[in-house]
Predicted model as a PDB file, atoms N, CA, C, CB and O in Angstrom, pLDDT in the B-factor column:
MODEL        1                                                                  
ATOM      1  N   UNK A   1     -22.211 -48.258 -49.706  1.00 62.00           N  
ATOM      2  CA  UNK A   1     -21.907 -46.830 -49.737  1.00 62.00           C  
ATOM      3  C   UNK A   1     -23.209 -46.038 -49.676  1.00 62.00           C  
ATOM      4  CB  UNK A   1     -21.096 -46.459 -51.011  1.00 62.00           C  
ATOM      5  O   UNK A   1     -24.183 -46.539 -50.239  1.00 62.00           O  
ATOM      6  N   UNK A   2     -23.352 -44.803 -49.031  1.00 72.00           N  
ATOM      7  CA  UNK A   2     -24.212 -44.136 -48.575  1.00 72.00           C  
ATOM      8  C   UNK A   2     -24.677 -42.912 -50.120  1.00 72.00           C  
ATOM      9  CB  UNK A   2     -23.524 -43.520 -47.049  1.00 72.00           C  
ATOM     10  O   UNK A   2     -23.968 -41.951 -50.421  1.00 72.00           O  
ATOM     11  N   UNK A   3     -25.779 -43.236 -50.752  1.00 67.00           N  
ATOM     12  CA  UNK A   3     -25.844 -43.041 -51.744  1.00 67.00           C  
ATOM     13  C   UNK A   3     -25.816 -41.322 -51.998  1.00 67.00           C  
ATOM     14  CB  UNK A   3     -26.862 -43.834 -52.102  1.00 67.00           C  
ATOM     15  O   UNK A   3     -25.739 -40.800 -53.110  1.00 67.00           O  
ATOM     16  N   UNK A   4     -25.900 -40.569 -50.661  1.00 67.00           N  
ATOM     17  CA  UNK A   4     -26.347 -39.191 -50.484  1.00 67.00           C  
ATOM     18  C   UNK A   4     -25.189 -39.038 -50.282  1.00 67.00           C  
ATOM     19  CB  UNK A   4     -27.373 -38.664 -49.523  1.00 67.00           C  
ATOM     20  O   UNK A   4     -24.945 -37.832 -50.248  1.00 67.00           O  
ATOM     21  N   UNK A   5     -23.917 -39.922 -50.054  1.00 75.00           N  
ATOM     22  CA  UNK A   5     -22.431 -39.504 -49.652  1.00 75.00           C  
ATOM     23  C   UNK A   5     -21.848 -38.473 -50.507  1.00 75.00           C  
ATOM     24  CB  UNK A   5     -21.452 -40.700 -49.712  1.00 75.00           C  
ATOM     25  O   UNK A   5     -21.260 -37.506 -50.021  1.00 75.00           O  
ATOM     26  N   UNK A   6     -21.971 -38.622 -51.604  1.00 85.00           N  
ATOM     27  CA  UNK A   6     -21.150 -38.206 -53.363  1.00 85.00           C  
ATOM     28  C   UNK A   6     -21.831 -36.620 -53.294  1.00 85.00           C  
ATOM     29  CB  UNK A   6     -21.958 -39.492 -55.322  1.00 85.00           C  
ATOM     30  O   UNK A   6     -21.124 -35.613 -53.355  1.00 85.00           O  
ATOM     31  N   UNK A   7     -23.136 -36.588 -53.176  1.00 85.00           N  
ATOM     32  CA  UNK A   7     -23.494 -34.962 -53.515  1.00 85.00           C  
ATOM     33  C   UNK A   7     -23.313 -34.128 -51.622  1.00 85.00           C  
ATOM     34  CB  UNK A   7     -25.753 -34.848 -54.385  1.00 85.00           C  
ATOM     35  O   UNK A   7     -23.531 -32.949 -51.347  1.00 85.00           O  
ATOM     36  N   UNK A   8     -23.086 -34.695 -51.128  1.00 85.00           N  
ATOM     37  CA  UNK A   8     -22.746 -33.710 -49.979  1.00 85.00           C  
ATOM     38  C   UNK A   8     -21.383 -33.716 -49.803  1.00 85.00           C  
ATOM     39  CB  UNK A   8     -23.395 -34.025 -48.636  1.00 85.00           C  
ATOM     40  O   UNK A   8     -21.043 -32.820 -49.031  1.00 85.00           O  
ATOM     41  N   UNK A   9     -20.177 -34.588 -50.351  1.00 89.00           N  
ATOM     42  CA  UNK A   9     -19.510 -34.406 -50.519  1.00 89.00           C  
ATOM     43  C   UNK A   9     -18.775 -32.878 -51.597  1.00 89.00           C  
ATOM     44  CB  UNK A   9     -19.563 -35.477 -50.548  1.00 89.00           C  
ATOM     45  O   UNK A   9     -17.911 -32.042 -51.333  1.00 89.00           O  
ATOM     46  N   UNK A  10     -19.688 -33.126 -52.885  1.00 89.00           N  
ATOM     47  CA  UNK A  10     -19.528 -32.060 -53.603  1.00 89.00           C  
ATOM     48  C   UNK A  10     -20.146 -30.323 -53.394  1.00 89.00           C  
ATOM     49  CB  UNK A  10     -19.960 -32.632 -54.670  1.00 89.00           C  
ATOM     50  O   UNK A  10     -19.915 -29.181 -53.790  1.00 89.00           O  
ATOM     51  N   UNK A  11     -21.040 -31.068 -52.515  1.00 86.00           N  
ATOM     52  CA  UNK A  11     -21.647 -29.523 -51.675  1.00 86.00           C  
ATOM     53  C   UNK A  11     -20.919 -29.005 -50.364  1.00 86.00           C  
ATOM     54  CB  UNK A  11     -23.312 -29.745 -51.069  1.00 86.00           C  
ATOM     55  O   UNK A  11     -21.413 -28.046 -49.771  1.00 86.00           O  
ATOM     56  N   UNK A  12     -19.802 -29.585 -49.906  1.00 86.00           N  
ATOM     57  CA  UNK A  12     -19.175 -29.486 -49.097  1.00 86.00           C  
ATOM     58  C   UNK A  12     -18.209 -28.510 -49.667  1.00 86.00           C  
ATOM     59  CB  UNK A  12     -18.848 -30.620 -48.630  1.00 86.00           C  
ATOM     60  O   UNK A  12     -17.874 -27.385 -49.299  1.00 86.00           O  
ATOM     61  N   UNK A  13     -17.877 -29.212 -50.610  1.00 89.00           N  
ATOM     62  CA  UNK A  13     -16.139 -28.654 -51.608  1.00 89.00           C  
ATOM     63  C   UNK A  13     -16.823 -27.336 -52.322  1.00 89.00           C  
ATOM     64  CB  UNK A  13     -15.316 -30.170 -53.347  1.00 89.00           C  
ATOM     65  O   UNK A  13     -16.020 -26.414 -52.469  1.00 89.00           O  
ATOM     66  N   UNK A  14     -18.276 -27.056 -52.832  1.00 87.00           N  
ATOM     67  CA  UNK A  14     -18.415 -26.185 -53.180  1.00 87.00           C  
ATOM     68  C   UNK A  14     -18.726 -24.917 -51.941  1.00 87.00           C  
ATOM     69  CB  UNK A  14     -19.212 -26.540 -54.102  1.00 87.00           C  
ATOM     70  O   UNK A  14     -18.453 -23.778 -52.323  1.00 87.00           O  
ATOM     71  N   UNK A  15     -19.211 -25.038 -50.667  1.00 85.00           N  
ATOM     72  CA  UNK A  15     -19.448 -24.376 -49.918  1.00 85.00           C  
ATOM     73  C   UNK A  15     -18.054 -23.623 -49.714  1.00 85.00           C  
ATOM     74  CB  UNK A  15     -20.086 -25.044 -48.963  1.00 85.00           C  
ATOM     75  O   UNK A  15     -17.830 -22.446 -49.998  1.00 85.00           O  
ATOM     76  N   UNK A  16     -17.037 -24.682 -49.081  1.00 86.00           N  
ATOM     77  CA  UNK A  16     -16.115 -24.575 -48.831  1.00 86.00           C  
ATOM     78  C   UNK A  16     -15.123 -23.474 -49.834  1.00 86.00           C  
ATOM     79  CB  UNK A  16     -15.905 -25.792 -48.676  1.00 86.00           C  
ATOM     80  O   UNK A  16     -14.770 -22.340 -49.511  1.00 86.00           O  
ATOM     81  N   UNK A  17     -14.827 -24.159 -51.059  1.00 87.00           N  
ATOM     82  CA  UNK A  17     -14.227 -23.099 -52.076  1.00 87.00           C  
ATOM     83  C   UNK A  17     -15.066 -21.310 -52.254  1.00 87.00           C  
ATOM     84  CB  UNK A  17     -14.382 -24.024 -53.703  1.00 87.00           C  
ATOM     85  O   UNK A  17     -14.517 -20.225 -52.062  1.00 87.00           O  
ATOM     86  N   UNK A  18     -16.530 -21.578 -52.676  1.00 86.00           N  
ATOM     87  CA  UNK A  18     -16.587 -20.758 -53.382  1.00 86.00           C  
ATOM     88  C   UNK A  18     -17.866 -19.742 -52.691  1.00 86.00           C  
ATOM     89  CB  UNK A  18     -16.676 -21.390 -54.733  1.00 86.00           C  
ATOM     90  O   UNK A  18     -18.258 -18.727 -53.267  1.00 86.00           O  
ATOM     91  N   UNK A  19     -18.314 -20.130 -51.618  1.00 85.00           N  
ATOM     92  CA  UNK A  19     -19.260 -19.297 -50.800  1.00 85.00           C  
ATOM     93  C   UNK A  19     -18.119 -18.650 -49.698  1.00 85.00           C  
ATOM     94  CB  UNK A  19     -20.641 -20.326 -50.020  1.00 85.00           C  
ATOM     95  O   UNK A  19     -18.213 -18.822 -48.482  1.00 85.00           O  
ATOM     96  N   UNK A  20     -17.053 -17.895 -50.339  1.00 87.00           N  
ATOM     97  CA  UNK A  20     -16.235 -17.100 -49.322  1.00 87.00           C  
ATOM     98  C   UNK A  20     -16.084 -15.620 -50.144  1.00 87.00           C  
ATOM     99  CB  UNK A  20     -14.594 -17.930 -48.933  1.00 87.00           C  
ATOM    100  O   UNK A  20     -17.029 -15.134 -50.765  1.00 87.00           O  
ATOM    101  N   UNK A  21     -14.656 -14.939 -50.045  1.00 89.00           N  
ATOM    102  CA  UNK A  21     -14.588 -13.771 -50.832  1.00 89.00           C  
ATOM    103  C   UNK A  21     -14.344 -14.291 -52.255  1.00 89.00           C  
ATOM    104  CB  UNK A  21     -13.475 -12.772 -50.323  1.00 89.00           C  
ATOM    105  O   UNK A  21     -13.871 -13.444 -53.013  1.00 89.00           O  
ATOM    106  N   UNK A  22     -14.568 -15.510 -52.777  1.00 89.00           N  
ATOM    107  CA  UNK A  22     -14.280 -15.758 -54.403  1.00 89.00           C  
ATOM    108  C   UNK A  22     -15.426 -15.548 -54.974  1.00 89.00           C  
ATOM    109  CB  UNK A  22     -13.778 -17.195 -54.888  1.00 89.00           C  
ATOM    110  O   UNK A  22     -15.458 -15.013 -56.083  1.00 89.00           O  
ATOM    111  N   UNK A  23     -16.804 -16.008 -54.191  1.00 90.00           N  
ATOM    112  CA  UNK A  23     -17.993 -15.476 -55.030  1.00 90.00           C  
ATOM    113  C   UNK A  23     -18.331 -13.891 -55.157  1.00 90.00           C  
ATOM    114  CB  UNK A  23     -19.221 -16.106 -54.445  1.00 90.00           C  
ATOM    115  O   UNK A  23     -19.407 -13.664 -55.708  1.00 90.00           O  
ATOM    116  N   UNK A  24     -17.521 -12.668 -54.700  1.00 93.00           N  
ATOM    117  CA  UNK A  24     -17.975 -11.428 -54.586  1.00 93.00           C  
ATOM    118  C   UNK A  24     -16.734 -10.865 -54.541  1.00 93.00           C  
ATOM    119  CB  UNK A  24     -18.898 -11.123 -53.502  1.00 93.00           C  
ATOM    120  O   UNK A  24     -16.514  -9.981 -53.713  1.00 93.00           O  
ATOM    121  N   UNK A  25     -15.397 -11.445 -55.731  1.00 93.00           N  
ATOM    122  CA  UNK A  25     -14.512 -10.605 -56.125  1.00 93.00           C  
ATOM    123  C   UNK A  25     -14.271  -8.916 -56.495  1.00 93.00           C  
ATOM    124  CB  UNK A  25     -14.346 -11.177 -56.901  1.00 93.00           C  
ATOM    125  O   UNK A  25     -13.192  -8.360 -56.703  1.00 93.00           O  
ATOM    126  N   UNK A  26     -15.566  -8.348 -56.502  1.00 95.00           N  
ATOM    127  CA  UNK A  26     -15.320  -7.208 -57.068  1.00 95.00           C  
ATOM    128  C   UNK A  26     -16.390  -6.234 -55.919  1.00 95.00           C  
ATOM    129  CB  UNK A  26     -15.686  -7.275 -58.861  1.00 95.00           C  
ATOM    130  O   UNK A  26     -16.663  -5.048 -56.107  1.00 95.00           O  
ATOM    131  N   UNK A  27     -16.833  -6.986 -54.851  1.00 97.00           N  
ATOM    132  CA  UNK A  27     -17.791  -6.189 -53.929  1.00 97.00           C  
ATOM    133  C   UNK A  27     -16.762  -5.436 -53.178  1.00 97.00           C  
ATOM    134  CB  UNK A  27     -18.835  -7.115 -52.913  1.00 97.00           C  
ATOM    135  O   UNK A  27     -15.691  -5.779 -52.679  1.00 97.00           O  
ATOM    136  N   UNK A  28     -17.560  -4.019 -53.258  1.00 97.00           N  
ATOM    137  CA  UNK A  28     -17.058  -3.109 -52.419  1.00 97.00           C  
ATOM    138  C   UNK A  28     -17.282  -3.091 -51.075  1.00 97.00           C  
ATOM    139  CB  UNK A  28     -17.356  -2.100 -52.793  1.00 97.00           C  
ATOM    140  O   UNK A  28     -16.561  -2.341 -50.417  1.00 97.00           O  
ATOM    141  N   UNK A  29     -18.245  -3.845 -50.415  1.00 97.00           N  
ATOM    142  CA  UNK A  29     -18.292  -3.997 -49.362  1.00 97.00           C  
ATOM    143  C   UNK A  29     -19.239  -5.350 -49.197  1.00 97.00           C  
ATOM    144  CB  UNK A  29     -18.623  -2.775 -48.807  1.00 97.00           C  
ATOM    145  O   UNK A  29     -20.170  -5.659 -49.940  1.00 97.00           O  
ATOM    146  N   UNK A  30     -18.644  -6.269 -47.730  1.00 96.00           N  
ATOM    147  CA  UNK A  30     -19.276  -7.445 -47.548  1.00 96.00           C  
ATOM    148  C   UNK A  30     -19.593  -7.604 -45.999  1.00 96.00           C  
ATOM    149  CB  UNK A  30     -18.420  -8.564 -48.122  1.00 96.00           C  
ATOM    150  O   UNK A  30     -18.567  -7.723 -45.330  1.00 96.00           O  
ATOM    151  N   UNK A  31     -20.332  -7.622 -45.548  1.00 96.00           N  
ATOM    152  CA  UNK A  31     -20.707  -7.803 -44.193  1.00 96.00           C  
ATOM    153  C   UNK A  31     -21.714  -9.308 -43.986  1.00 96.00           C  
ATOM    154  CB  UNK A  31     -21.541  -6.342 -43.757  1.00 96.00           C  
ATOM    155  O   UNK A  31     -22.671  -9.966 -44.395  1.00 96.00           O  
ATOM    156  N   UNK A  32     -20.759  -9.205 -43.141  1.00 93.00           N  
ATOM    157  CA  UNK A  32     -21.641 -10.597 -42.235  1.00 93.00           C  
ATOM    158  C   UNK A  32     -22.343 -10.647 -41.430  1.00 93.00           C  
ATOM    159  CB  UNK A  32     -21.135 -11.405 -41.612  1.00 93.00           C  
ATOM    160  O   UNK A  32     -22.029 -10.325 -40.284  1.00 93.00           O  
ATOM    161  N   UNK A  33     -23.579 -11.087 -41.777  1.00 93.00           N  
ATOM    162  CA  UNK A  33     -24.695 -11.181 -40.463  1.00 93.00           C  
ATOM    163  C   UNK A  33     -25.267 -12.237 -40.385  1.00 93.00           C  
ATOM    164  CB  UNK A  33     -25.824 -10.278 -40.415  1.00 93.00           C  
ATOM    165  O   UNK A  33     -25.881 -12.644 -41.372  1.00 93.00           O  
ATOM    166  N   UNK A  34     -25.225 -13.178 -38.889  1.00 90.00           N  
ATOM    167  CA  UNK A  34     -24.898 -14.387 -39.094  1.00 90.00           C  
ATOM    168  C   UNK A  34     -24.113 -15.481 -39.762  1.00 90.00           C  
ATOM    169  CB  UNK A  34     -25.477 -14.514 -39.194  1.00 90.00           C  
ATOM    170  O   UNK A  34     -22.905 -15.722 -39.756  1.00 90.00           O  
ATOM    171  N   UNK A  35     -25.413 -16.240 -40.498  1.00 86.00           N  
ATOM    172  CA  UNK A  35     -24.839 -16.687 -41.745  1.00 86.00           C  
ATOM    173  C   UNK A  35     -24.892 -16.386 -42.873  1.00 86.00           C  
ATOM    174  CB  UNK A  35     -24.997 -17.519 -41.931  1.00 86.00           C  
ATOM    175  O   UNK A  35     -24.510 -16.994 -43.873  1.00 86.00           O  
ATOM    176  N   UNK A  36     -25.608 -14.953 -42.698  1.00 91.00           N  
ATOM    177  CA  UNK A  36     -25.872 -14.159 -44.466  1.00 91.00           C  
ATOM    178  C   UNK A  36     -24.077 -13.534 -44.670  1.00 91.00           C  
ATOM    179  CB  UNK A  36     -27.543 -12.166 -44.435  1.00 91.00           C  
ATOM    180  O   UNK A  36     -23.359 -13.319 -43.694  1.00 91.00           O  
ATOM    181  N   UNK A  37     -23.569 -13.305 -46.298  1.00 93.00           N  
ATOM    182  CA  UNK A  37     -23.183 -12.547 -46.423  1.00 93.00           C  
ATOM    183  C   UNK A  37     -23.310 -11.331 -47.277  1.00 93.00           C  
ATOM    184  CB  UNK A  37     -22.607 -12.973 -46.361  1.00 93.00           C  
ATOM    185  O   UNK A  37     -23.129 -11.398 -48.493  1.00 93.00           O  
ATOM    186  N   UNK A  38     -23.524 -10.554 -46.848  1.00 96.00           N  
ATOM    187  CA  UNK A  38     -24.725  -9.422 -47.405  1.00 96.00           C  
ATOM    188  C   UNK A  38     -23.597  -8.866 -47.881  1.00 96.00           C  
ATOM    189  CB  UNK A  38     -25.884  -8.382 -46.329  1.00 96.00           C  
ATOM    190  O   UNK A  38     -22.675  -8.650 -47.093  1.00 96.00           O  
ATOM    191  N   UNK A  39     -23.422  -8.402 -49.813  1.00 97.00           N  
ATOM    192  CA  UNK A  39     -22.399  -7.973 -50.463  1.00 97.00           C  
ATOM    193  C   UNK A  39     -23.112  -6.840 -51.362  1.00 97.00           C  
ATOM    194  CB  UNK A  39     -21.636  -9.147 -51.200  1.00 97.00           C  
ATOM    195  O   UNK A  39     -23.978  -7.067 -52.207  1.00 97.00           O  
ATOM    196  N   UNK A  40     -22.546  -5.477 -50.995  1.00 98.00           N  
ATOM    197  CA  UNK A  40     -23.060  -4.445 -52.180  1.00 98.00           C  
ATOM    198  C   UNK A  40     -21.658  -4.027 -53.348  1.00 98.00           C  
ATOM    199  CB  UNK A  40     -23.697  -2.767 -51.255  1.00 98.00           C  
ATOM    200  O   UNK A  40     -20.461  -4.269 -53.195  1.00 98.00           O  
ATOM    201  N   UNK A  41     -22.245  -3.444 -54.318  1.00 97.00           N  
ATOM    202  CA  UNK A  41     -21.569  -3.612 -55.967  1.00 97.00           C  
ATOM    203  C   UNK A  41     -21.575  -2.013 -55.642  1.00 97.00           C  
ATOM    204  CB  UNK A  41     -22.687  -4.450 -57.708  1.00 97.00           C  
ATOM    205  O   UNK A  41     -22.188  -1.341 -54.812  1.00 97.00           O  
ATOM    206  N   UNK A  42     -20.844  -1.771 -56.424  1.00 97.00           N  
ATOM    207  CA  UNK A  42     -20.647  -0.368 -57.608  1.00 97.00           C  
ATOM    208  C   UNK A  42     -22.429  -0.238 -57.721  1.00 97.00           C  
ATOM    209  CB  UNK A  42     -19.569  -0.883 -59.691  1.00 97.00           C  
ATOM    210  O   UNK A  42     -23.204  -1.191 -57.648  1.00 97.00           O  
ATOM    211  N   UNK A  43     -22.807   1.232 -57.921  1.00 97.00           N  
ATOM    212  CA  UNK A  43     -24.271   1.313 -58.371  1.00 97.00           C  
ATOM    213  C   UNK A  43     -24.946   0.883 -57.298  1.00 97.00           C  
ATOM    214  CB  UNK A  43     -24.675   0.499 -59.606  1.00 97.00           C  
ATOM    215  O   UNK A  43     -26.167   1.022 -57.363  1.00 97.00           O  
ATOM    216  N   UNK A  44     -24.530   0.432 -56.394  1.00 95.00           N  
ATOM    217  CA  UNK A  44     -25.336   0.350 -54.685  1.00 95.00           C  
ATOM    218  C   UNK A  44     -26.560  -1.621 -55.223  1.00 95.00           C  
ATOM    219  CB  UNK A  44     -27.120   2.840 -54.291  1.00 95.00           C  
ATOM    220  O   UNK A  44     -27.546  -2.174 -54.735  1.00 95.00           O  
ATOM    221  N   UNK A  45     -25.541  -1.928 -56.507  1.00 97.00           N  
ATOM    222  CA  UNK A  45     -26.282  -3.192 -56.312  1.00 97.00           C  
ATOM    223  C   UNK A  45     -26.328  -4.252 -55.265  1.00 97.00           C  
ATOM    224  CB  UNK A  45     -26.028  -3.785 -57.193  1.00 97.00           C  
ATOM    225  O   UNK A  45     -25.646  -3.813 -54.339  1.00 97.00           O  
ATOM    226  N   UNK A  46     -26.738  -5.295 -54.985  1.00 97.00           N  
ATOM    227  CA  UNK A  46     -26.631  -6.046 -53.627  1.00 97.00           C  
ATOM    228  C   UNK A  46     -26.569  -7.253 -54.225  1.00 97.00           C  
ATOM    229  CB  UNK A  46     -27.821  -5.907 -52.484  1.00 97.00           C  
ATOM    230  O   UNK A  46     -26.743  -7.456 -55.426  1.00 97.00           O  
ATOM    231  N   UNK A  47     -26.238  -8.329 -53.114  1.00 95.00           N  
ATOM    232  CA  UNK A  47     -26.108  -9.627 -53.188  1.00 95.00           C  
ATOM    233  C   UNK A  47     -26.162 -10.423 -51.956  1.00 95.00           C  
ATOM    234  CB  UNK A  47     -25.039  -9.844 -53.795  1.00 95.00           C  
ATOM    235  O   UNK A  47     -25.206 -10.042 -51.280  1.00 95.00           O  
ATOM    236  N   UNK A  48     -26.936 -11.527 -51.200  1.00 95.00           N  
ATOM    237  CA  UNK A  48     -26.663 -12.465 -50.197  1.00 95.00           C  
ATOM    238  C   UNK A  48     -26.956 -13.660 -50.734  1.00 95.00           C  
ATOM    239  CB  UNK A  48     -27.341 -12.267 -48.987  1.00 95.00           C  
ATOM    240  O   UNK A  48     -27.730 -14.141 -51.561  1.00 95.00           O  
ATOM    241  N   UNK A  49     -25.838 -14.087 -49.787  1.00 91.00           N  
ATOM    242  CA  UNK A  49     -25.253 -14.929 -50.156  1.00 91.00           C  
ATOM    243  C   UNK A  49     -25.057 -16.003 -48.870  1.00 91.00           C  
ATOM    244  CB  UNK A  49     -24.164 -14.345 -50.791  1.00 91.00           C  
ATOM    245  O   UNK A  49     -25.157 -15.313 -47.855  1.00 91.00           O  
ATOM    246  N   UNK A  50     -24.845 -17.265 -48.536  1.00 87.00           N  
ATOM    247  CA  UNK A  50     -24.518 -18.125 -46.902  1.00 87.00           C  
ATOM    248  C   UNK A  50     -23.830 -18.743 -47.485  1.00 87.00           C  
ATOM    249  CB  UNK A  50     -25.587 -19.044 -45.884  1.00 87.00           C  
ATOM    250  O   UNK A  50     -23.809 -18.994 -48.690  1.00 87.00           O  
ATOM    251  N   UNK A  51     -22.821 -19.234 -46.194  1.00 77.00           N  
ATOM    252  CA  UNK A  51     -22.498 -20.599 -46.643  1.00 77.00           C  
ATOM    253  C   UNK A  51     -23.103 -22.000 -46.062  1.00 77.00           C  
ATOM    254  CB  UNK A  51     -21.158 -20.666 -46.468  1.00 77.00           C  
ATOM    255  O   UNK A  51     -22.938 -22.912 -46.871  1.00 77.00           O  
ATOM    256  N   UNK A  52     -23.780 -22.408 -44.828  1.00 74.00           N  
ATOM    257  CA  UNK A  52     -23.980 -23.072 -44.671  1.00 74.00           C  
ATOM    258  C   UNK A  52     -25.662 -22.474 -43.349  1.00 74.00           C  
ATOM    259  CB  UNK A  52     -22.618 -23.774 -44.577  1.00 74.00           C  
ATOM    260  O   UNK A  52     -25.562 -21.729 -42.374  1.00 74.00           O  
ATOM    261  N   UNK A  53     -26.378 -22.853 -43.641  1.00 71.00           N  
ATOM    262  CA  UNK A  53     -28.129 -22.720 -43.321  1.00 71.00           C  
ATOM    263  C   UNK A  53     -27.964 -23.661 -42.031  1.00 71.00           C  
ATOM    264  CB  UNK A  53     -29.486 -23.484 -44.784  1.00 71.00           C  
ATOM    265  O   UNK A  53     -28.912 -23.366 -41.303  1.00 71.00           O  
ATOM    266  N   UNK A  54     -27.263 -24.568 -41.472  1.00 69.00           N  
ATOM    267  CA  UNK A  54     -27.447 -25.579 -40.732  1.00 69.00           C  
ATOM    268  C   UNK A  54     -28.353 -26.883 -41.305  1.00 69.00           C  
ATOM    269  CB  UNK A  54     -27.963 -24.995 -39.608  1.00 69.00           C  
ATOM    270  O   UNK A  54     -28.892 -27.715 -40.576  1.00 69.00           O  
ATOM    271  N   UNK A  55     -28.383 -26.873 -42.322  1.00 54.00           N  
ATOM    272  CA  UNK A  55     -29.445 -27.426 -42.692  1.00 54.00           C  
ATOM    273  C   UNK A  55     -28.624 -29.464 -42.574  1.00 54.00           C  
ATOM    274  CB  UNK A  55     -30.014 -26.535 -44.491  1.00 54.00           C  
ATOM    275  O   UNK A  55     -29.330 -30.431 -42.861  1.00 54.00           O  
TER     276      UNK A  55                                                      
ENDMDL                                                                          
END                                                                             
């Protein structure tokens, strides 16, 4: 078994679940550019965020 299998597996399931609209439940606005997702708050706070770099 491919010993790097287990954590890209779990970085998969986390990309997947939680780098979408669940990490920025309460952003008033979310735009996508590229692979950024650039999220501003109440109070004009900010947040980016990707889901996947190509890496």
């Amino acid at each position: 078994m491919n010993p790097m299998a287990e954590p890209n597996k779990y970085l998969k399931a986390y990309n997947d679940q939680l780098r979408t609209d669940a990490e920025t439940p309460s952003a008033i606005q979310v735009e996508k550019l590229d692979v950024l997702r650039l999220a501003t708050f109440a109070g004009g706070r900010g947040f980016i965020t990707y889901r996947d770099l190509g890496s």
